[in-house]
matplotlib code that plots the C-alpha trace (Angstrom):
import matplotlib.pyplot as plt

x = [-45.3, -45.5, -41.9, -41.8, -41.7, -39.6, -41.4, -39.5, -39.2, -38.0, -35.1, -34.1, -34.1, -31.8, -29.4, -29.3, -28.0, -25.2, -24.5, -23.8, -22.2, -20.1, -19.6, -21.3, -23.8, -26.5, -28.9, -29.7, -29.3, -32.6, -33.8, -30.5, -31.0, -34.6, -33.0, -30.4, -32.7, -36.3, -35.8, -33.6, -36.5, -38.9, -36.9, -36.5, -40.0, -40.2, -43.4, -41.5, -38.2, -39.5, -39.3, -36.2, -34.4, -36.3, -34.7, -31.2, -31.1, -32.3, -30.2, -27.2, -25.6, -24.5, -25.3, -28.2, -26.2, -23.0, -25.0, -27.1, -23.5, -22.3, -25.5, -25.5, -21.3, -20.2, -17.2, -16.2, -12.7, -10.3, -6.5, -4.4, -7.5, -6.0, -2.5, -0.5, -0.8, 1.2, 3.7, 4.7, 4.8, 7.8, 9.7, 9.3, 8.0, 10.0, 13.1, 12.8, 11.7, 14.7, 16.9, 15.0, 14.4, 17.7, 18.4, 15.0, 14.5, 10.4, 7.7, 4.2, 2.0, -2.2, -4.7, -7.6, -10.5, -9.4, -12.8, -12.3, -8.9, -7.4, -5.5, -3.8, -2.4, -1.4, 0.5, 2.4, 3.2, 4.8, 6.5, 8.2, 8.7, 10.6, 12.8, 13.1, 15.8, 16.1, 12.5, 12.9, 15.2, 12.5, 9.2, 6.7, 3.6, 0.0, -2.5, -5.6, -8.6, -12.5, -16.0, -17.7, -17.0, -18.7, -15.9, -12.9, -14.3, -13.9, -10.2, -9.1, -9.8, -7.8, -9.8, -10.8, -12.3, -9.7, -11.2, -10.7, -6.9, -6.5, -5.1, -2.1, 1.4, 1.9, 4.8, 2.7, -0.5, 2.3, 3.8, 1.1, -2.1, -3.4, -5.6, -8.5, -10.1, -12.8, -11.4, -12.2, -11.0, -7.8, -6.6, -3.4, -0.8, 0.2, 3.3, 0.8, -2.0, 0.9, 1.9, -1.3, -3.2, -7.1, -9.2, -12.6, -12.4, -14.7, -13.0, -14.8, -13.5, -10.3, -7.1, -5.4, -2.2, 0.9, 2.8, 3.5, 2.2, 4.9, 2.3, -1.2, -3.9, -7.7, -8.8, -12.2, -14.0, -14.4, -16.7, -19.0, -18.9, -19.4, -17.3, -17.0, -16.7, -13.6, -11.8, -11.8, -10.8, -8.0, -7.1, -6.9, -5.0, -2.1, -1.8, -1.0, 1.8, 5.5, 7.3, 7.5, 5.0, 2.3, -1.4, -3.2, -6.6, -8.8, -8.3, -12.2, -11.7, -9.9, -9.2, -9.7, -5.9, -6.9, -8.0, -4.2, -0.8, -0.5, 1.9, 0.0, 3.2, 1.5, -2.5, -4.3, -0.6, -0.5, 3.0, 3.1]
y = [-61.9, -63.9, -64.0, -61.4, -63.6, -62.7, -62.6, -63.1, -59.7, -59.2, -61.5, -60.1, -56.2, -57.5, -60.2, -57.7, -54.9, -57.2, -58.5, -54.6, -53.6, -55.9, -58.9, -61.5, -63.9, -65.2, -65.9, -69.1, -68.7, -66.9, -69.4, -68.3, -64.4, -64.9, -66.8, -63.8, -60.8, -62.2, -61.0, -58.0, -56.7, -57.6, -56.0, -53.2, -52.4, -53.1, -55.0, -56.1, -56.5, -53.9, -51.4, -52.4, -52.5, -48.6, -47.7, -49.1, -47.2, -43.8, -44.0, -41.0, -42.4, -46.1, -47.4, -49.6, -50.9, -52.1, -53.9, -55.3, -56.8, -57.6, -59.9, -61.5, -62.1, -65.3, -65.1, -68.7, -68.9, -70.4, -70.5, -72.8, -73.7, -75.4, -75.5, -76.2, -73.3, -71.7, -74.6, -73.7, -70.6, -71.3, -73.4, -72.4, -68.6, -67.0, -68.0, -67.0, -63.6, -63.1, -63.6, -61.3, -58.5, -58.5, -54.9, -53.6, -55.7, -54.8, -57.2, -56.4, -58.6, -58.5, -60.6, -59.7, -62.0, -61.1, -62.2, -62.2, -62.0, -65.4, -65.6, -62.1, -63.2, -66.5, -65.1, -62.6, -65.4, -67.4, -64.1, -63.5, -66.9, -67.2, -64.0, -64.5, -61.8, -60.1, -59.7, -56.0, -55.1, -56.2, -54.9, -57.1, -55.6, -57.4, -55.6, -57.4, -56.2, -57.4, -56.1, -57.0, -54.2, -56.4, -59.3, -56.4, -55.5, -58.9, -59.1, -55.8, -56.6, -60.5, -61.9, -65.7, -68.9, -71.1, -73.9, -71.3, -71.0, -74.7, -76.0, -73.7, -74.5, -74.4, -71.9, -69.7, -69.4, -69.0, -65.7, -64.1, -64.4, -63.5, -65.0, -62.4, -62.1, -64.2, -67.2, -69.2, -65.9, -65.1, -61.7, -61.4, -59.3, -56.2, -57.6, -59.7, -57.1, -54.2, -56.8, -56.3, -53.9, -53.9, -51.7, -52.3, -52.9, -53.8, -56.4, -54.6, -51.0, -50.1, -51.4, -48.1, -49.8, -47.3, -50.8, -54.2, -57.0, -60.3, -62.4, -62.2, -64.7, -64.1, -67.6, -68.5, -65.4, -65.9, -68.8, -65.9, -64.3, -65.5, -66.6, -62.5, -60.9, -63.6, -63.0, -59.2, -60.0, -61.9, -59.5, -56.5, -59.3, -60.0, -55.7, -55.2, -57.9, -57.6, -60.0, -63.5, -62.9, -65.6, -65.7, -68.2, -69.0, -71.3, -75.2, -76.0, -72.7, -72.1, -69.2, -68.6, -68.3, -66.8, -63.7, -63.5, -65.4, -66.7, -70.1, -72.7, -73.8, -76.3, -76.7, -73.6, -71.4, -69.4, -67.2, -63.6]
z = [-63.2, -66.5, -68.7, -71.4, -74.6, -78.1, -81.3, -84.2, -84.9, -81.9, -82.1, -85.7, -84.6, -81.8, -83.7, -86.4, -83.5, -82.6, -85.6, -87.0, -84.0, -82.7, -85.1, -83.0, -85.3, -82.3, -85.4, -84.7, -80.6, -80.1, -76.7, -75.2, -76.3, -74.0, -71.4, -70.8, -71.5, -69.7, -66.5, -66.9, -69.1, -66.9, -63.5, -66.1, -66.2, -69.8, -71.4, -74.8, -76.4, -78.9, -76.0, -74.4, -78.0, -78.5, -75.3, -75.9, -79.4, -78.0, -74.7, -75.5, -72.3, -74.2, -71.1, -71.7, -74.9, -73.1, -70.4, -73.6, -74.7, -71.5, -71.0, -74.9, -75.0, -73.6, -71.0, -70.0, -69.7, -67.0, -65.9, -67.8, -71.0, -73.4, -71.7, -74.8, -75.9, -73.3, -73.5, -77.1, -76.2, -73.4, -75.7, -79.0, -79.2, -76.1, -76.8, -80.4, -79.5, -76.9, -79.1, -81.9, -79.7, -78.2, -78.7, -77.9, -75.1, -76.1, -76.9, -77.5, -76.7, -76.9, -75.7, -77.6, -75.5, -72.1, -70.7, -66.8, -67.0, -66.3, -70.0, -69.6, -66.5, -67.5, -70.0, -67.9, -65.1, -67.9, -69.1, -65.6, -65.0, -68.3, -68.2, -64.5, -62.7, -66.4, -66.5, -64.9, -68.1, -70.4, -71.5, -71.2, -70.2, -71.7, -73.7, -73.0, -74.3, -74.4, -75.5, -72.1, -69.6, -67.1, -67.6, -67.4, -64.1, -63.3, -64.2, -63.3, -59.7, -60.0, -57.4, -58.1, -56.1, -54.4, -57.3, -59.6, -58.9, -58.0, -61.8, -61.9, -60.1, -56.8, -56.8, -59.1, -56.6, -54.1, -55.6, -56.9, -55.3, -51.6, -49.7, -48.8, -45.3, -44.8, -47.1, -50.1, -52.3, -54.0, -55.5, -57.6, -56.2, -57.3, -58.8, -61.4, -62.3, -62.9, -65.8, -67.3, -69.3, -69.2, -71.9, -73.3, -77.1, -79.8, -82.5, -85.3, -84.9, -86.5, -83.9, -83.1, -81.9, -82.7, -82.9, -84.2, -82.4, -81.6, -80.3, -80.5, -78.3, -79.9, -78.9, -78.5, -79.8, -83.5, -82.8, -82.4, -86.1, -89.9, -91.6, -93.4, -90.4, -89.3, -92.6, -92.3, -88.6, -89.5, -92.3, -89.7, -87.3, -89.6, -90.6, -87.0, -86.3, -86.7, -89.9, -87.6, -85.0, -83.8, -83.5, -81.0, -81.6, -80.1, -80.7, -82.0, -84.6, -87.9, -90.0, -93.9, -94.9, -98.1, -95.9, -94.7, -95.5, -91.8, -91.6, -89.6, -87.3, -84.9, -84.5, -83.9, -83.9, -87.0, -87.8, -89.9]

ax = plt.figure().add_subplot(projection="3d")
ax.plot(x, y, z, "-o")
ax.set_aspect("equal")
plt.show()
């Protein structure tokens, strides 16, 4: 069967979708919309993008529009990215938080691009590994969010390739992920994927958290918007966090500080 090709048109109606919805600006990535779409539509049964996109928009269900995003949203991520990150966050973050949340023994933490889950559970290895026997008297759990429901899938069942796993420390792979019958697959135990909190969520909508963020990772998702839709981001971003608290974003991005009055304290770490 010959590939379904994208007019123009097309390609607009559907950037334009996204773009309204969801904040991500594929205006100029119209090859790689066709590349993703081509043979879902055709598998679909549809002739042209023009009756996929009239499907997605009358389909009550929302059904056809997630798997749209879940196809167009990009999800590369892996255990230990960008690795300094995490470092800072050992040394210089943790131990300032400890000793500001003393009392409450609380911290809220979100990780607002939890793609297939490797960040979120980086982040809550480090959290028990830094706490260690106090960690039970502490709340630590992760908030980790994403648009794709496909990638949360993904990360709410932990299971990874040995390759996938092979970066982190030995002791880590050691305490908290399984072997699975049949080999060549890991899943994280219990003990790990308890630490975590999976929801879908759309950057865009209002955040309906009841409180303050201490640390907040969005890295590697605003390469996706314009430079508007980033600044109102950010704007919403810096609301939610407590006085003092840090935002991670990726390495290769940067934010508008004129949207928000974040601190830049080390590249790519911003403090409220």
């Amino acid at each position: 069967m010959m590939g379904v090709n994208m007019t123009d048109a097309e390609f607009n109606r559907i950037q334009v979708f996204l773009k309204d919805r969801y904040g991500i600006d594929m205006s100029r990535k119209k090859e790689i919309a066709q590349g993703r779409l081509e043979n879902y539509i055709r598998t679909g049964g549809w002739h042209t993008y023009t009756e996929y996109m009239n499907a997605v928009e009358s389909d009550i269900t929302g059904r056809l529009e997630k798997q749209l995003v879940n196809m167009l949203s990009t999800n590369h991520t892996y255990f230990m990215r960008e690795f300094e990150h995490f470092d800072y966050l050992r040394q210089v973050v943790l131990p300032d938080l400890k000793k500001k949340e003393a009392k409450s023994r609380d911290l809220c933490i979100w990780c607002g691009a939890a793609s297939t889950g490797e960040e979120p559970y980086m982040l809550a290895m480090l959290l028990k590994d830094f706490f260690g026997l106090e960690h039970g008297s502490w709340d630590t759990k992760i908030l980790a969010t994403d648009i794709s429901t496909e990638a949360l899938r993904h990360a709410v069942a932990g299971t990874y390739t040995k390759d996938q796993i092979a970066a982190l420390p030995e002791q880590w792979k050691r305490r908290y992920f399984r072997e699975q019958p049949g080999g060549g697959k890991y899943e994280a135990t219990k003990e790990l994927k308890d630490e975590v909190l999976f929801r879908q969520f759309n950057l865009m909508e209002p955040f309906p958290f009841k409180r303050k963020m201490h640390v907040v990772f969005l890295r590697n998702v605003m390469i996706y918007f314009d430079r508007k839709t980033k600044r109102e981001l950010v704007r919403k971003v810096y609301n939610v966090m407590e006085p003092g608290g840090y935002l991670f974003i990726g390495r290769t991005e940067t934010i508008d500080r004129e949207s928000a009055p974040f601190r830049l304290v080390m590249p790519s770490v911003f403090r409220k």
